[in-house]
N, C-alpha and C positions, 0 to 999 in steps of 0.2 A: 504494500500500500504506500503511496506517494504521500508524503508530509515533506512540509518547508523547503528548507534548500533542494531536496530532491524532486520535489513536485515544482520549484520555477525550471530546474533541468530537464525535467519532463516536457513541458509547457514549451521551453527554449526548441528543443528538440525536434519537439510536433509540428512547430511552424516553420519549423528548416523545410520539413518533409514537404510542406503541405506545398513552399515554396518551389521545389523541386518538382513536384507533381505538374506544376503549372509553367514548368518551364524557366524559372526565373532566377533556377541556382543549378548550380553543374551536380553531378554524383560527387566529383573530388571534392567541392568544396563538403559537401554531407558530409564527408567522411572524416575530413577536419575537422568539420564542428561537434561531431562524435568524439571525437577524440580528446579536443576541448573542453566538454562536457563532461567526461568521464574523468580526465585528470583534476576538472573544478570539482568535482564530489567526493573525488578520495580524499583532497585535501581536505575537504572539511565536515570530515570524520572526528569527531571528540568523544573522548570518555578519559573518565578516571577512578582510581580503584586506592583505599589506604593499605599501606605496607607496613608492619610493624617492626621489622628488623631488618637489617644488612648482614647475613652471614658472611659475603666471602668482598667485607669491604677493604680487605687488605690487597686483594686484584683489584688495584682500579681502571676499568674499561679502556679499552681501546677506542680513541675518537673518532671521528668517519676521517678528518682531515689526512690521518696515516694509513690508511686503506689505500696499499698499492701494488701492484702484484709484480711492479717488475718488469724484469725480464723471462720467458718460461723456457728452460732447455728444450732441445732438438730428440733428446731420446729422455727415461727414467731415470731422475735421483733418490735414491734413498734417501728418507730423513730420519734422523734420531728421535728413537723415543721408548716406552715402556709405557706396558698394558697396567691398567688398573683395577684392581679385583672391584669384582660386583656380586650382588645378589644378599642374600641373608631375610627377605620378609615370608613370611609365613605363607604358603602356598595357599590355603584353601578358607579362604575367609567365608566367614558367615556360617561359623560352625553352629549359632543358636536354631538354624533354619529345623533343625530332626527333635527339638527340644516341645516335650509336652506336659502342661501342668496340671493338676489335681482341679478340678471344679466341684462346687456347689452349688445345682442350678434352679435351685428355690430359693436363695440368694434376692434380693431387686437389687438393681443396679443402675447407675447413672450410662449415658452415653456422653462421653468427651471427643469432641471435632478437633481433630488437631491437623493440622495445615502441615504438607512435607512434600517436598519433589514435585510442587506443584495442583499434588491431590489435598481432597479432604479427606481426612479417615476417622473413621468410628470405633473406639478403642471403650471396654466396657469399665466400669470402673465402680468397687462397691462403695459406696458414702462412708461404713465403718471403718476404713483403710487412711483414711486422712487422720492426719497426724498436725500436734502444734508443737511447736520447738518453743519453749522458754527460756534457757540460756544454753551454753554452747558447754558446759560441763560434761567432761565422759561420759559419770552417771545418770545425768540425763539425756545424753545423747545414746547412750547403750539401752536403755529402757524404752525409747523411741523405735531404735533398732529391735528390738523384741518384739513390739506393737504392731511392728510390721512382719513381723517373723511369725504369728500367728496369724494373718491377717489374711482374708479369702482374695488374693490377688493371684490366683488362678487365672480368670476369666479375661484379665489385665495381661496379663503373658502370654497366656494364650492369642489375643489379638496381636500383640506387638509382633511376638514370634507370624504369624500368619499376614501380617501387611510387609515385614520386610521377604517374608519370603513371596507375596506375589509380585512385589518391586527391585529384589534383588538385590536387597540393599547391602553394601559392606560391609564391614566392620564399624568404619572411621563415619557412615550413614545413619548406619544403627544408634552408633551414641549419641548423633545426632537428632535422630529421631527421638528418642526416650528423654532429652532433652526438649524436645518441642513439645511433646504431651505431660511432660512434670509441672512446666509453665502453663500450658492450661487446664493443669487440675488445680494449683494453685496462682493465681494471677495475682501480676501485679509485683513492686520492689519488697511490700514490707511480707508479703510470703516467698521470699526469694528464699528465707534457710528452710523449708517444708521443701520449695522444691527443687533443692539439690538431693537434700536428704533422701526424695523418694525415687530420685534418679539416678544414684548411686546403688539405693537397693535395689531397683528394676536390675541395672545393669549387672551390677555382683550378681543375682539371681540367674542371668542369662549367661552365666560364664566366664564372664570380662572381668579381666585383673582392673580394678578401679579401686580407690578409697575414696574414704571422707577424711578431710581436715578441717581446724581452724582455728583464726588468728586471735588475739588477746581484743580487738575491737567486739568481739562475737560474732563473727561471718564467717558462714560455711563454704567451704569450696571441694568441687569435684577434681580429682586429681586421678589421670589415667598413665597405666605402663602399656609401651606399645612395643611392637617388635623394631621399630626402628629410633633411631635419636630425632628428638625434634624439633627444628631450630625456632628461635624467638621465642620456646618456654623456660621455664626454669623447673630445674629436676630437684626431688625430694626424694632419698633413700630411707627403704627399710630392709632391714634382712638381707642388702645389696640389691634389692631390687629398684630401679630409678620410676618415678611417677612424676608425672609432666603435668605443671601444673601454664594456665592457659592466660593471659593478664597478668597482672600485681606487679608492685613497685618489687626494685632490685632487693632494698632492706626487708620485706616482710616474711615473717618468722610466721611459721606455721606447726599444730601440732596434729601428727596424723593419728588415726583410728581407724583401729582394724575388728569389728568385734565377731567374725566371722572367717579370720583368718585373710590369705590370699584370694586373690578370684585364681580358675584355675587356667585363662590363656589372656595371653598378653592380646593388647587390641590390636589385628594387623592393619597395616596401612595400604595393603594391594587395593587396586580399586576393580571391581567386580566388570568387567565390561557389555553386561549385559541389565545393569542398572536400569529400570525403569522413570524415563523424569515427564512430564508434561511439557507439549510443547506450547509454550507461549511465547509468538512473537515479536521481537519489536521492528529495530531500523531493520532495512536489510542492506550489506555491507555486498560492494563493487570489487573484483580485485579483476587487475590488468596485466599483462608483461609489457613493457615498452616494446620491445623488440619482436615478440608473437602474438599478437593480437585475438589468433584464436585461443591462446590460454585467457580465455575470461570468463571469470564464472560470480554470480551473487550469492550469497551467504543469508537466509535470512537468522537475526540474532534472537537465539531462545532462552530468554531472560532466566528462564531458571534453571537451564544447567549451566550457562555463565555463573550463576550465585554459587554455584555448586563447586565448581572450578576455583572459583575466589574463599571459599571457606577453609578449601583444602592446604593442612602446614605444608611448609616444606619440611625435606627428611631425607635423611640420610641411612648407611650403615656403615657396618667394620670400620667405624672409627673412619671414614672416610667422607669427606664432603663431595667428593666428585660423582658417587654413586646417587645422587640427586638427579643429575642430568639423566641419566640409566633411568632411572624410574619416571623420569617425565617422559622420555625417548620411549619409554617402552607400552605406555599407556595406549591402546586404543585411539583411532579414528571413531569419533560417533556413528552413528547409522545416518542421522540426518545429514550429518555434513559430509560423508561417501555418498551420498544418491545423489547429493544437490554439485560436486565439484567434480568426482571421480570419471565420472562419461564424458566432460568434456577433455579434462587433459589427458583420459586412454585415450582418444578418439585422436586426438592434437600430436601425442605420443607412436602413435601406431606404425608400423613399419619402419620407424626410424633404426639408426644404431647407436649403439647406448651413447656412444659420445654427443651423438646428438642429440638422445632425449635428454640425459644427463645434462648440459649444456642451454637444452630450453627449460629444463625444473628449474635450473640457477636462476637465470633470467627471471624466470616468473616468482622466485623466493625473494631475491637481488631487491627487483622492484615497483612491486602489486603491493609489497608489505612497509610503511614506509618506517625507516628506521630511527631509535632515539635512544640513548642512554639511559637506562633504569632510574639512576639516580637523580636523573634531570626531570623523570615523570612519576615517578612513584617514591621518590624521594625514599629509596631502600631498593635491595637487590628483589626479582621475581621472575620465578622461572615460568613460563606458559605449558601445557599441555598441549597438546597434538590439534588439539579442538578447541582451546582456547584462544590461539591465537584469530582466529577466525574472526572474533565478538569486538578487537579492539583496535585501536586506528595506529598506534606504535608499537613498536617492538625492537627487541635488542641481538645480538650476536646468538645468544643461547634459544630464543625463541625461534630464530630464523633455522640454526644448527639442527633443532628439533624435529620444526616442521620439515623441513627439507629430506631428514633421516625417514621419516612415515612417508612421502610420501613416494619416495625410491622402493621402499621396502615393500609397500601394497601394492605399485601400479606395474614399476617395472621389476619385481621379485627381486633384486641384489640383496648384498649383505650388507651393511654399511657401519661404520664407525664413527665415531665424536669424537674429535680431535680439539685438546685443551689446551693453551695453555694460559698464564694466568693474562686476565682481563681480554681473552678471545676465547669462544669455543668455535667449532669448523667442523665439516664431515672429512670421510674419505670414504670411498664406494670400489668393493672390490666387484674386479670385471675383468676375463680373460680376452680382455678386444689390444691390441698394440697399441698402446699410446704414448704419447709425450709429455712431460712433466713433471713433480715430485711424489713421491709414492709412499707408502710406508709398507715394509715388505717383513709381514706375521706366521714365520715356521713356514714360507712359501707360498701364503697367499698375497697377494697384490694389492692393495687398495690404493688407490689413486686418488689425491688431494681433491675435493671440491668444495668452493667456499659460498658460501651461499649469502653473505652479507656483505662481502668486498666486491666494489661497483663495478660490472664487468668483467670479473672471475670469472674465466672458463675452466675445462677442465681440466686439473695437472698443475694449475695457478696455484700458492703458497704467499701471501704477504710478504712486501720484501723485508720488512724488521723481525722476521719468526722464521726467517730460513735458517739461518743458524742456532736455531733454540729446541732444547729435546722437550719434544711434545708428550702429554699424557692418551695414550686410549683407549679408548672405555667401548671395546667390542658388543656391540647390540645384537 
């Protein structure tokens, strides 16, 4: 649907046509003013998103002014570098989905609406279940914990268990979810410690290593152990086990409470790829290549799996920050954004050879996406997902590295790699075709440099200030 700036391009557009029809503008000139049209609308694309932290603010970016490729050799160079261990999250998330609770179905019961992924859901919930927190004392807080430990919340698990399992929800959704439904069993700030309290039990009930804590002010906070490190929280050990706690000032001192021992699996951070969200949409985004015209495709933006993308931490493992990118790289293509982009750049793709299609993905990563320094727009480091870049009008070295990686890896099957080093990331795409350029050569396979955020990087290009520097990568 056409709104403002895109509705007077619309409008502009119509009357080129209408002009031509009639004789009174050439086709060339039409095709300029398309072209005109289309560059005036990417540009004025806005959004913005708050970032809470700078993990890796000791690389600081690379500016566009030093993006230069150089000269490119005549045959393959090798470049130095060393693989980076990946992996470590929990494979099989959403283990509460086989979990069934005890009911009492002479019970009466309230029905609570709680809003998630888009949907409304109807979660049952018995009135004797609600609980009031008077002060934030163990023993009162352990007696509260019992209250609810007798308490017919059955039919309450039961539903929860049953909507994340026909939406598929995650782990990292899940406690989301039980979050969304604790706040409207009790609403509002001054029932904020009831409704941690009963989302902390939901969740322990369903398996999830989570606690309760709290501070000397008397406020309750939910505090979860996940299978990965997770930047911008701050961790709280017990037993050596670290619990990520989400907000709060650097000095505040917290006391945690376990009255029920561990939960018994950490919360995984894998994201389920077959999640169910609601599509609602809003602008719908233009992207172009300069130089292949038929790569262009619209995007329209589905506000709520954008929110969904922006809720998600960043995270790491093995003590390793770089395995970030790994796990954004490895996330899924949406479905809606494969149906809407995928047929035309196969179609645009088709027949070529890899150098060439390789060569026109650049191009169209290069500059369909326009590019900006994190720190100059989010004022903090943020990595995109495969699918999120799609929703926003800037993006950076790592977003572009990203996308570029998915979309080699679905369209033209290659294997590809993310090439680090500090304040640039970059692919490399192994291909048994003869090429020219710098490569990186892993126990015999090939991958051949491609950069997909340096202006006019083709393939085999390497910036000229990172040819002499031993790269990191992170095999996808």
């Amino acid at each position: 649907m056409f709104s403002g700036f895109k509705n007077q391009c619309f409008r502009y557009l119509l009357g080129v046509i209408l002009l031509l029809v009639s004789g009174q503008v050439s086709a060339q000139s039409l095709q300029e003013s398309i072209k005109a049209a289309q560059n005036l609308y990417k540009s004025s694309l806005r959004s913005s998103v708050a970032v809470k932290s700078n993990p890796y603010a000791e690389f600081p970016k690379i500016r566009p002014e030093v993006f230069s490729p150089g000269k490119r050799p005549s045959q393959l160079l090798t470049m130095e570098y060393e693989v980076t261990r990946t992996g470590g999250l929990f494979a099989n998330p959403g283990r509460y989905a086989v979990m069934k609770f005890e009911e009492d179905e002479d019970l009466d019961h309230q029905k609570i609406i709680t809003g998630f992924n888009g949907y409304r859901i109807s979660i049952r919930f018995v009135p004797e279940c609600a609980v009031h927190i008077e002060n934030v004392s163990e023993e009162h807080l352990e007696s509260v914990w019992q209250h609810l430990s007798v308490s017919p919340l059955g039919p309450t698990l039961n539903d929860i268990v049953k909507a994340g399992r026909y939406l598929n929800l995650s782990d990292w959704s899940m406690v989301n979810f039980v979050e969304a439904f604790s706040d409207s069993v009790f609403e509002g700030p001054e029932m904020r410690k009831e409704s941690v309290m009963l989302q902390v039990f939901l969740l322990h009930s369903l398996g999830f290593r989570v606690c309760l804590a709290h501070d000397e002010a008397g406020n309750l906070y939910r505090l979860i152990s996940s299978d990965a490190a997770l930047n911008g929280t701050r961790e709280f050990y017990e037993d050596g086990v670290p619990y990520s706690l989400f907000g709060g000032s650097d000095d505040l001192k917290l006391s945690l409470c376990f009255f029920d021992g561990h939960g018994k699996y950490p919360v995984s951070m894998a994201i389920n790829p077959d999640e169910i969200f609601y599509s609602e949409y809003g602008d719908t985004r233009l992207f172009v290549s300069d130089n292949y015209p038929e790569l262009s495709v619209a995007v329209p933006v589905n506000t709520v799996l954008k929110n969904f993308y922006e809720s998600f931490p960043i995270y790491h493992t093995n003590d390793n920050p770089l395995t970030e990118f790994y796990y954004r790289a490895s996330a899924n293509m949406p479905r809606e954004i494969v149906e809407a982009v995928y047929p035309t750049l196969a179609a645009a793709l088709n027949g070529k050879s890899h150098v060439d299609a390789l060569n026109m993905l650049l191009d169209f990563v290069q500059t369909a996406f326009r590019y900006e320094i994190d720190n100059d727009r989010w004022k903090g480091e943020r990595f995109f997902f495969p699918g999120e870049i799609w929703y926003h009008d800037v993006c950076d070295c790592d977003d572009k590295a990203i996308l570029f990686s998915r979309l080699v890896r679905d369209i033209m099957k290659l294997d590809v790699a993310l090439v680090f080093w500090p304040g640039h990331l970059s692919c490399a795409v192994e291909t048994d075709e003869p090429l020219a350029g710098y490569m990186y050569d892993v126990s015999g396979r090939k991958y051949i440099s491609c950069d997909p955020t340096m202006p006019g990087a083709r393939v085999g290009d390497v910036m000229e200030t990172l040819k002499d520097k031993k790269a990191s990568l992170i095999i996808l």
